[in-house]
N, C-alpha and C positions, 0 to 999 in steps of 0.2 A: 578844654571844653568848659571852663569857666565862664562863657560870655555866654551860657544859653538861657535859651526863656523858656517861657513853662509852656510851653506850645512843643516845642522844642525837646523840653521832656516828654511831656507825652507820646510825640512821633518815634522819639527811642525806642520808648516802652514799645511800640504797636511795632517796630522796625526787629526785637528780640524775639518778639511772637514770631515772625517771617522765620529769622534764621535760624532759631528751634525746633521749626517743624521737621515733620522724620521722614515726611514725605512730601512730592511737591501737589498732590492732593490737598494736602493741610495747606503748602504754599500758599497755591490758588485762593482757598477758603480766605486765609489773612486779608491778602490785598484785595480780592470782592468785598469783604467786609469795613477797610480802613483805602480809599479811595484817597485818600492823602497823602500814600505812599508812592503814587504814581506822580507827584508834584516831583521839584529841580532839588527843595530843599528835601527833602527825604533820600535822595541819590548823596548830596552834600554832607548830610550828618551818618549816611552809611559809610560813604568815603570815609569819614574822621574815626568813624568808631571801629574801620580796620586798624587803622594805621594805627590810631592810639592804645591797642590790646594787643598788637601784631606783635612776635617774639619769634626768633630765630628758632624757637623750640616749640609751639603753636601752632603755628600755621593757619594765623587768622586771617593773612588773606586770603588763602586758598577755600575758608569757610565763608568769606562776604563775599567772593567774586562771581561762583553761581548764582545768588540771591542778587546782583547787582543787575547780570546781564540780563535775568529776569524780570524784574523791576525794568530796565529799559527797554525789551522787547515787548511787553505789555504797555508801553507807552505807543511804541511805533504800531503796535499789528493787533493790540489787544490780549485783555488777558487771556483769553480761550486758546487764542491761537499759539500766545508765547508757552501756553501750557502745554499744548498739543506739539511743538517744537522742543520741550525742555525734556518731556517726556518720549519722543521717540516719535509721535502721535502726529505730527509734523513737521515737514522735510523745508527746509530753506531752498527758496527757489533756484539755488546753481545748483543744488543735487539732485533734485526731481526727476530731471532726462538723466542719469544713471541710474536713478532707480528704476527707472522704466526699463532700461535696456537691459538692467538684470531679471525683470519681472519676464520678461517680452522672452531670453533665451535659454533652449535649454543645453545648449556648448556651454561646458563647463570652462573651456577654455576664455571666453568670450565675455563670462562671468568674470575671471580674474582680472581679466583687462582692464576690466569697467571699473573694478575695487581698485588695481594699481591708479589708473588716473585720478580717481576722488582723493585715494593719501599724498598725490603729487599736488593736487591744488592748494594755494597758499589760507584759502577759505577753511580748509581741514580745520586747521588750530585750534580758528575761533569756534567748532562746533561746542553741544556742551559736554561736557564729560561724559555723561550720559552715553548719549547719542556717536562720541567719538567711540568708545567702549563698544557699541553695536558695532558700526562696520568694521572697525580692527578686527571683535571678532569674526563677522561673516566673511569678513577678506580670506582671514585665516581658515575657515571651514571649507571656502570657495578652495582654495591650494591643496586641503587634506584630500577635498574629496578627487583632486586633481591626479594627485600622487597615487591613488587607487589605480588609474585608466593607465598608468605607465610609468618608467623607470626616472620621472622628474624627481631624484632626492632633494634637489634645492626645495622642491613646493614643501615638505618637513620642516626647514630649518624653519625655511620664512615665517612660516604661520606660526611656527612658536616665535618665532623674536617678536609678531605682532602682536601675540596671545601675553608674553609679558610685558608688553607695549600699555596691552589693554587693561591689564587687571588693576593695578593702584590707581585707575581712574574709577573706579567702582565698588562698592563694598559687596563682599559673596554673596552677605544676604539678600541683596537686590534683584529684581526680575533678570539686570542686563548680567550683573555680577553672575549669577548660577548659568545663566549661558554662556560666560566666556568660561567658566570653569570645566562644565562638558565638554570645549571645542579643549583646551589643555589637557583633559583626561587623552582625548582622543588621538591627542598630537604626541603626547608622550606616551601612547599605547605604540601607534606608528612607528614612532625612531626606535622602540625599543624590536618591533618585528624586524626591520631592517636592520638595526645594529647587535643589538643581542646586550646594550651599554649598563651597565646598571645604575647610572646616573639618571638613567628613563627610567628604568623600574620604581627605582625611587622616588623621581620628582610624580611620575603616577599617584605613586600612593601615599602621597601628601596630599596630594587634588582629592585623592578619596577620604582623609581626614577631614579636610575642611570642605567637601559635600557634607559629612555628618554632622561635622559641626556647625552648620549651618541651618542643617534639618536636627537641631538637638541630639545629634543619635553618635556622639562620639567613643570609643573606647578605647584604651589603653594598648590593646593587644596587638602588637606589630605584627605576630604574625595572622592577625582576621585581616588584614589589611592585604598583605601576602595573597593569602588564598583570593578574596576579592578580587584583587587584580587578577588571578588566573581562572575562576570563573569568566569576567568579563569578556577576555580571551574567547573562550571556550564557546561562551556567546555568541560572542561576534564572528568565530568561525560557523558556527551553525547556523546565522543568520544570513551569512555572504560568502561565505564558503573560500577563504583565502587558507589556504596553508600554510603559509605563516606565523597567523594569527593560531593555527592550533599546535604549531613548533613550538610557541611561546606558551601558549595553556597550559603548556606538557611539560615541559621547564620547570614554570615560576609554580604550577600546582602539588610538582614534586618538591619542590623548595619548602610548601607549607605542612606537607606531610612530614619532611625530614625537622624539620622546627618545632614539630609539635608533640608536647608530654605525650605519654602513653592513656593516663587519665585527660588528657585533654578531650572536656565531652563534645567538641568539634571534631574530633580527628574521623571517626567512620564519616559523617558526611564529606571529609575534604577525601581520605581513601575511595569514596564512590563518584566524586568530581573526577579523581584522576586517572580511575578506571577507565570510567568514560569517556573521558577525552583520549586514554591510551588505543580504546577500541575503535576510535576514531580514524586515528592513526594510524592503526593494522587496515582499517578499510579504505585508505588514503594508498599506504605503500607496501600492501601485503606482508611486512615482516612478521616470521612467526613471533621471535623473540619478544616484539612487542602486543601481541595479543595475550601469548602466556605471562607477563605484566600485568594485564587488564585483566586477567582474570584471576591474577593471585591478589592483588588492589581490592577488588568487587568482593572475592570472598574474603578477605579479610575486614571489611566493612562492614557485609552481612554477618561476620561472626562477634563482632563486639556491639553490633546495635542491638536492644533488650527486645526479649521476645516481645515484649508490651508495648514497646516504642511505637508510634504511627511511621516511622520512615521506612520500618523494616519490610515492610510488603512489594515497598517500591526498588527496593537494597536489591529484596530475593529477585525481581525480576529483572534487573539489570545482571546481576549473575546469571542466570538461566540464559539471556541474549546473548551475553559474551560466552557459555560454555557449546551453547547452540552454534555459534559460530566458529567456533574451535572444530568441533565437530563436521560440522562442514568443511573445513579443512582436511583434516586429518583421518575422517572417517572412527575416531575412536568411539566404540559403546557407551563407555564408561564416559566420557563426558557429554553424553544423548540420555543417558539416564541420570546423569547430577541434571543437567538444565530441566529435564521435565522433573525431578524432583522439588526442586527451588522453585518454579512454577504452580507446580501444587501448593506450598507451602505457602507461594504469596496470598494466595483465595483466601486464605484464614481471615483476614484480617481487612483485606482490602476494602476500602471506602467505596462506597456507589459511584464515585465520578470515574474510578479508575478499574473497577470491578470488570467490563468488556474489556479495558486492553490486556488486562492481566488472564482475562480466562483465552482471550485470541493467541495471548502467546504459550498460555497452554498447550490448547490445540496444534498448535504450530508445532512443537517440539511431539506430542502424540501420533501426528502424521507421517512427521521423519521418522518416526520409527517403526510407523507401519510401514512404511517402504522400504523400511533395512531390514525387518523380522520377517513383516508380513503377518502379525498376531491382528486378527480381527477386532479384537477387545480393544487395541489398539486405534485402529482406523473408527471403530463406534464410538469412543469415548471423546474422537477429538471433537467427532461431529457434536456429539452433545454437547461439549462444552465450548463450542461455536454458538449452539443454538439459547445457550444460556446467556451467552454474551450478547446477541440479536435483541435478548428479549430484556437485555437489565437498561436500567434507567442510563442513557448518555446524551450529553448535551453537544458532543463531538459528534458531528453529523457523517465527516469523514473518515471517521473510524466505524460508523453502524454503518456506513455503504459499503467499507471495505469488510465488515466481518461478515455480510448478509452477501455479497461478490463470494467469499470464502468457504462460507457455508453451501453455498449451490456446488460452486466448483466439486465440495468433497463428497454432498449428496449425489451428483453427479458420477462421480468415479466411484462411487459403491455399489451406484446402479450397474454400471457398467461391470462388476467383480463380482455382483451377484445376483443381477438380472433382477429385479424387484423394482416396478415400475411405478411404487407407490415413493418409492426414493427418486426417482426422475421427474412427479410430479412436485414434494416437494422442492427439489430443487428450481423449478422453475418461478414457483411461488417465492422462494427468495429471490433468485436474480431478479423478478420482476419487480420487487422491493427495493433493491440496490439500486437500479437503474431507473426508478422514480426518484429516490434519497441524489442522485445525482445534481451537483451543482455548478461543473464545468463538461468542457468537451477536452479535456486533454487527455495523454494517453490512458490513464488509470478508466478513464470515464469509457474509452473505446474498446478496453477489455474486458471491462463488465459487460457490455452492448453485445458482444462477442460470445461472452459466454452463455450471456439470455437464448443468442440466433442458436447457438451449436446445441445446446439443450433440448430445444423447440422441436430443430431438426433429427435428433435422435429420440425424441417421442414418435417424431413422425415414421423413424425406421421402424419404432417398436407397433404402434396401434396402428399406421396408415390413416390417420387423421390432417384430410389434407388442408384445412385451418391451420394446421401446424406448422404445416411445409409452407405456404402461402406469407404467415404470420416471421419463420426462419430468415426467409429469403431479404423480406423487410428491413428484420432488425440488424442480418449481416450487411445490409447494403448501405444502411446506418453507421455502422463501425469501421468498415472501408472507406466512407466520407470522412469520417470524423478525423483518425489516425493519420500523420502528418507522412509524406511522401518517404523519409529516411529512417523513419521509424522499424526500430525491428521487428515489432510484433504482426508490419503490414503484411508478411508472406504468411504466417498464421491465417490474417483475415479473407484474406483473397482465395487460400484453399478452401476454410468453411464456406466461406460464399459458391466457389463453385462446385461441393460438393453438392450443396443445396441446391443449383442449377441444374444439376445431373440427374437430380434425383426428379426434379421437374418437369425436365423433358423426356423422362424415362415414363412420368404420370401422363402426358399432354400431348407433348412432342412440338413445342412451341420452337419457332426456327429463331427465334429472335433470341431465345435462351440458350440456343446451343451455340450460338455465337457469342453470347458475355460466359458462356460456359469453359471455352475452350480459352478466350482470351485472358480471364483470371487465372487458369488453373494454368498456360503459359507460363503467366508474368509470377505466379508464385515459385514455380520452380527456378526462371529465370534469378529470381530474388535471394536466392538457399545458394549460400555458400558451400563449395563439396562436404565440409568437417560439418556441416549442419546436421544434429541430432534432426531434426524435423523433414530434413530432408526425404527421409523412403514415405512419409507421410505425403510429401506432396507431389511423390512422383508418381504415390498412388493415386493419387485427384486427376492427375493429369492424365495417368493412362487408362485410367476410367472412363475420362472424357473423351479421349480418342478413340476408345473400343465402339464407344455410345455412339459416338458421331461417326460413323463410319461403317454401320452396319448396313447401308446402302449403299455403300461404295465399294461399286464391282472389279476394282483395281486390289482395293486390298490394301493399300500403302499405309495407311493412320491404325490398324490392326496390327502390321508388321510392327510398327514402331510403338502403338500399344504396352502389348508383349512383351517388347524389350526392356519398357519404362520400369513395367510391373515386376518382370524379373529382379533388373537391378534393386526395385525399392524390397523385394525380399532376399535378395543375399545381404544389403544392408542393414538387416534386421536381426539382433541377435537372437538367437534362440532360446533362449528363455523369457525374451519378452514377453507382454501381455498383449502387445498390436498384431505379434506372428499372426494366430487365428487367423483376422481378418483380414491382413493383408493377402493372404495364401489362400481365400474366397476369393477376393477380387482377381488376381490371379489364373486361380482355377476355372472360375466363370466366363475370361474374357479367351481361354483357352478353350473350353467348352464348345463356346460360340462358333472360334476359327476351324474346329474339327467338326462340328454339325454342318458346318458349309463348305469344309473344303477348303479354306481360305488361308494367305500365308501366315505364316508362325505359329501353325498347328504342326505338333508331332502327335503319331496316334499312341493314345495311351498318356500322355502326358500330363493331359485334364484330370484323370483318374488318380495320377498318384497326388497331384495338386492338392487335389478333394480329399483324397485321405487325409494326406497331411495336415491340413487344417484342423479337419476332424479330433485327430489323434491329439493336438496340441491343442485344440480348445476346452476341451474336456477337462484339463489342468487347470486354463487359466479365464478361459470363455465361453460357457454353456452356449451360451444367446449366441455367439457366432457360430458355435458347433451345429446347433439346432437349425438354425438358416440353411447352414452349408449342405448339413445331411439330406434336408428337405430335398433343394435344388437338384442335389446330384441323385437322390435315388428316384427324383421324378424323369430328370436325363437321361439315367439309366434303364428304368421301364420304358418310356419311350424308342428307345435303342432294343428293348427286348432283352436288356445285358441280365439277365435276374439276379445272380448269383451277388453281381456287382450291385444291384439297387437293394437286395437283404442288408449287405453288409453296409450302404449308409443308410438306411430306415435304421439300422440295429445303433450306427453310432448316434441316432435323432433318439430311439427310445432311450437312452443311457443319457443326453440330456436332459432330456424330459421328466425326468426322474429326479434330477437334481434340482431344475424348477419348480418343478410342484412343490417341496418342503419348502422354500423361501420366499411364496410370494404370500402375503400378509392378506391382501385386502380378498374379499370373495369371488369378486368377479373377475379376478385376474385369474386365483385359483382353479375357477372354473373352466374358463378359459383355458389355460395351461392341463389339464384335465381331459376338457375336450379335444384336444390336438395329440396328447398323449391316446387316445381310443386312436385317432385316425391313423398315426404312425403305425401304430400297433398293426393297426386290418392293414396297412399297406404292408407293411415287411412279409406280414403272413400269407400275401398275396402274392409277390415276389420269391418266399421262399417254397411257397407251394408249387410255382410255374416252375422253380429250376429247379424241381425234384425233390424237396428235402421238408416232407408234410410235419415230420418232428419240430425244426424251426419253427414251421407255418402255426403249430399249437401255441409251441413256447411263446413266440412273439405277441398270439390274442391273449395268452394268458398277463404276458406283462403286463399288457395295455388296462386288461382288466385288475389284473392286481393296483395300477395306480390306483383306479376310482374305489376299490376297497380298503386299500391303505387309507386313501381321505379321510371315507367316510368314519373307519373306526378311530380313526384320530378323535374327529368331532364327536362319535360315541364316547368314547373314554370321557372325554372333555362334559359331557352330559353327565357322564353316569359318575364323575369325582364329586359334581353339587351334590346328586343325590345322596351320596353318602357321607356328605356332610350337615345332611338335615334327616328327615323322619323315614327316609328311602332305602334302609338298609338293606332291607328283605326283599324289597322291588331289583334294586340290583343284584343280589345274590341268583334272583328268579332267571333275571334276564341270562346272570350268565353263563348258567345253565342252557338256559335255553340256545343261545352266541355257541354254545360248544359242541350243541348237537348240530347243531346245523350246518357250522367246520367240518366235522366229520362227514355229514353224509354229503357235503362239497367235496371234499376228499377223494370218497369213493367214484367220485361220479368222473372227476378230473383223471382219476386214475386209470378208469375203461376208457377213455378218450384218448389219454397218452400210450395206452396196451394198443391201441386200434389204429393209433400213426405209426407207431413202429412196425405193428405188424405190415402195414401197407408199404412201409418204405422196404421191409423185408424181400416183400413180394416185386416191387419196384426192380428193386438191385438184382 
């Protein structure tokens, strides 16, 4: 390079700037700026100044030969465009129609096709490094994700032989570099699922070194590398749900535990990685052996993270899920009382974003144990701490519709255990909340929909607000749209729906409804598997519907078969249930009907013991049905003239009604329940007066009358406590003096009352 002239120099100079740059951004910059580099002689003294620096140990041509093709592709096509080709940014006209046809399909297979043909063309080679490095790796990603769809091992190998194809034509730190890195994680995640090799394990977590090193965040510790890679696992199983991917979680996560000091301050988090991925596992292949794993893992996580820690809140409730679920297994107490323990425990601490899921799984475990004990304290508290979770600050919208769905459900079922209809109103004010919060129609969406309808429609049993029934019908016909044809929840929805219809055409008598009445409550049964827990539920919708619809029908046949539905759905009922009550109404009612008329599937006397029995077992576990039942049948049995028989259900109506009155909260329900409580009363005393027995006939007004004085001195007391907590000392002392004369001379008065029905029944007898 002796012969050069100073023109010549200087084009070097401007020609060093080009190959120093670090990016072909700067490239660009160069050559817009030094326009002379795009001349024969600037290609001529870059030639020379490879060759003459070039060294077997260098690899100066491989540093001028980018910068060359560049320089002449900005001669042919211009700089913008050789940049937009250098960079990725634009495609060289023979590749343009494959990149179309991979844009155009979404056959994954169809995709490879198109990447095989582009590395067959002889044009490949000359592409630039760069841009060879992208299709290699999209080749390679086209095959992994190939190997996903079915048992192509080859698409594995390939993509990695093209994945190391790719990489030395790219530096990691580069845009194209960290993508072929990711597709190499991914490939050596792959071969290691299907082989189990630890040559994958390894070259993995190389690929996760030089990610970090790349993004500055390297560390020495082979085994954080370890655990990373079984995280990622665990990931990727719960993103795509392959089991494989969580075989190897479970593996390589145990690997980082068994590696790791005792003081290593990673090791509880990697112990609660591998809990979880164990509890995964137990829900993948039911093995016990490996949930009792997941749950010695969790607790020992939770018991070396510091009470002060921020992870511990998150620790405790991943133990409480996993002992929750043991429990469900195994039915054991003791591990239904560690998870609600560890539940509680986590509220301590817990941050606001996670504050609702930690008090929902509260609740959750509070529930299951009201239905193992049956402690009310129990079933009240879960609620509350449902409605606290409703009301805290979350940004998960799917989680406040699923705890505001949860909350109704359990306001709901309290209604139901203890008749209080101010808990049924709540509940609908939540589900109507949830099902606003709704942001898809799939199943979770169609059960919330569901629970709104069945809500609706058992206000409407409770007040006869026929807005409600109207408003029912709506929302269940909504939820039966919604719910996908194989769905299981759909014989659920199809019974609410047609009890709702039944109850409709019992208000109207609309023909149009007894015909979607019967066809639902068919296809529900139809739907219910024999071993179906749900099933005596929907054989009662169904024989309901035949009773209903057939009361005109001077044959009799949909009564006969009625009957028989209704029968079966109560021998399949245990007895201790909570549904007996009701079922054994419906039951009794539609047997009722067949012996008032004559009609088949009536035995005489049958009805009567039906109606007891209800009675007798509602009283245990369902006021509200016992109170219906008693009504019905002691107005059947005065009707009938039976006296004897309609005392004795007014009496099992007064003995609910007594348990209502103390639990309903709001005043006008009180009242309500109050006012029903008088009429029972004058009716039993009616009935037991007609069938001879004027002692009853007292007793019975007496009850009736004792409720509304119970009330009332309830609410005295409740007066007269302020009082003596202020300047009312001596006003109350007066009063209850006064309250005790007055007892007394009630007393006396009740007692010449009660002397004057005995004597009368004396004289009777």
């Amino acid at each position: 390079m002796d012969d050069l002239t100073a023109a010549d120099v200087g084009l070097l100079t401007v020609l060093m700037d080009l190959v120093s740059a670090s990016t072909w951004d700067e490239a660009r910059d160069v050559v817009d700026q030094n326009p002379v580099l795009l001349t024969d002689r600037a290609l001529v003294l870059l030639d020379l100044a490879g060759s003459q620096f070039s060294t077997p140990d260098n690899g100066g041509d491989d540093i001028i030969r980018p910068f060359r093709r560049f320089l002449t592709r900005s001669r042919e096509i211009g700089t913008v465009a050789a940049w937009e080709e250098q960079t990725g940014r634009r495609l060289p006209s023979w590749l343009t129609p494959y990149a179309d046809r991979i844009e155009s399909t979404e056959d994954v297979t169809a995709e490879v096709q198109a990447y095989e043909e582009i590395l067959a063309q002889a044009e490949f080679v000359g592409l630039t490094p760069q841009l060879r490095a992208q299709v290699l790796g999209r080749a390679a990603s086209a095959l992994l994700r190939r190997s996903e769809a079915g048992p192509q091992h080859d698409d594995i190998d390939r993509a990695l032989r093209l994945l190391d194809e790719a990489g030395p034509l790219v530096p990691d730190d580069s845009e194209v570099g960290g993508e072929v890195l990711s597709y190499l994680l991914f490939g050596h995640m792959r071969r290691y699922e299907r082989d189990g090799a630890e040559r994958d394990l390894a070259a993995a977590m190389d690929v996760l070194r030089r990610q970090d090193r790349r993004d500055g965040n390297e560390v020495s510790d082979h085994v954080h590398y370890v655990a990373t890679m079984g995280f990622a696992l665990l990931h990727r199983y719960e993103r795509h749900g392959i089991p494989a991917s969580l075989n190897s979680a479970v593996r390589i996560l145990q690997q980082a535990v068994d590696a790791s000091t005792v003081d290593d301050p990673e090791l509880p988090g990697r112990l609660d990685q591998l809990g979880g991925a164990r509890l995964r596992l137990y829900e993948l292949e039911g093995s016990a052996a490996q949930l009792g794993r997941s749950v010695a893992c969790l607790a020992r996580a939770a018991e070396m993270t510091a009470a002060s820690a921020p992870e511990r809140p998150g620790r405790l409730s991943n133990l409480g899920n996993a002992l929750l679920t043991r429990y469900e297994r195994d039915g054991t107490l003791a591990d239904l009382d560690a998870a609600i323990a560890a539940f509680e425990e986590s509220l301590d601490d817990a941050t606001p974003d996670a504050l609702a899921s930690f008090l929902s799984n509260y609740s959750n475990g509070l529930w299951r144990r009201y239905e193992r004990v049956g402690n009310p304290a129990d079933q009240d508290g879960a609620i509350a701490a449902l409605q606290a979770a409703a009301d805290a600050a979350t940004s998960d919208r799917r989680l406040l519709t699923a705890v505001k769905n949860n909350l109704g459900f359990n306001l709901r079922q309290r209604y139901e255990r203890r008749g209080r209809l101010d808990d049924l109103d709540a509940a609908i004010v939540r589900l109507r909340e949830a099902v606003d919060l709704l942001a898809d129609s799939g199943p979770a969406a169609a059960l919330t929909v569901n629970n709104l309808g069945s809500a609706l429609l058992r206000r409407y049993e409770h007040a006869g607000e026929p807005d409600d029934l109207a408003e029912s019908i709506a929302v269940l016909r909504r939820a039966v749209e919604t719910v996908t044809p194989d769905a299981p929840e759909r014989p659920t929805f199809l019974a609410n729906l047609g009890t709702a219809l039944r109850l409709s055409v019992e208000e109207h008598g609309e023909s149009g409804d007894i015909a979607e009445m019967l066809a639902v409550s068919e296809l529900a049964v139809a739907l219910s598997p024999d071993g179906s827990t749900d099933l005596p539920r929907r054989l009662i919708g169904l024989g309901a519907a035949l009773d209903l619809a057939a009361r005109d029908d001077p044959a009799g046949t949909d009564v006969e078969r009625a009957a028989d539905l209704l029968r079966r759905a109560v021998d399949l009922t245990p007895a201790d249930s909570p549904d007996l009550p009701r079922r054994l109404n419906v039951l009794g009612v539609c047997l009722m009907r067949a012996e008032g008329r004559g009609r088949p599937g009536s035995q005489p006397g049958g009805a009567t013991a039906v109606l007891r029995r209800a009675c007798e077992s509602g009283l245990v576990v369902d006021v509200a049905t016992t109170l219906a039942t008693a009504t019905v049948w002691g107005n059947w049995a005065q009707s009938r003239q039976a006296w004897s028989e309609a005392a004795e259900a007014y009496g099992f109506g007064m003995a609910a009604m007594r348990s209502l009155v103390h639990v309903q909260l709001m005043r006008s329900e009180k009242e309500d329940a109050l006012r029903r409580a008088g009429e029972l009363g004058a009716s039993a005393a009616y009935a037991s007066a007609a069938s001879g027995a004027p002692v009853a006939a007292v007793v019975a007004l007496e009850q009736g009358r004792a409720a509304l004085l119970d009330d009332a001195l309830q609410r005295d007391r409740a007066d007269l406590d302020q009082l003596r907590q202020g300047d009312g000392r001596s006003l109350v002392e007066r009063f209850e003096a006064a309250a005790a004369r007055e007892r007394d001379l009630q007393g006396r008065v009740r007692e010449s009352t009660l002397a004057a029905g005995r004597s009368q029944a004396g004289s009777t007898g």
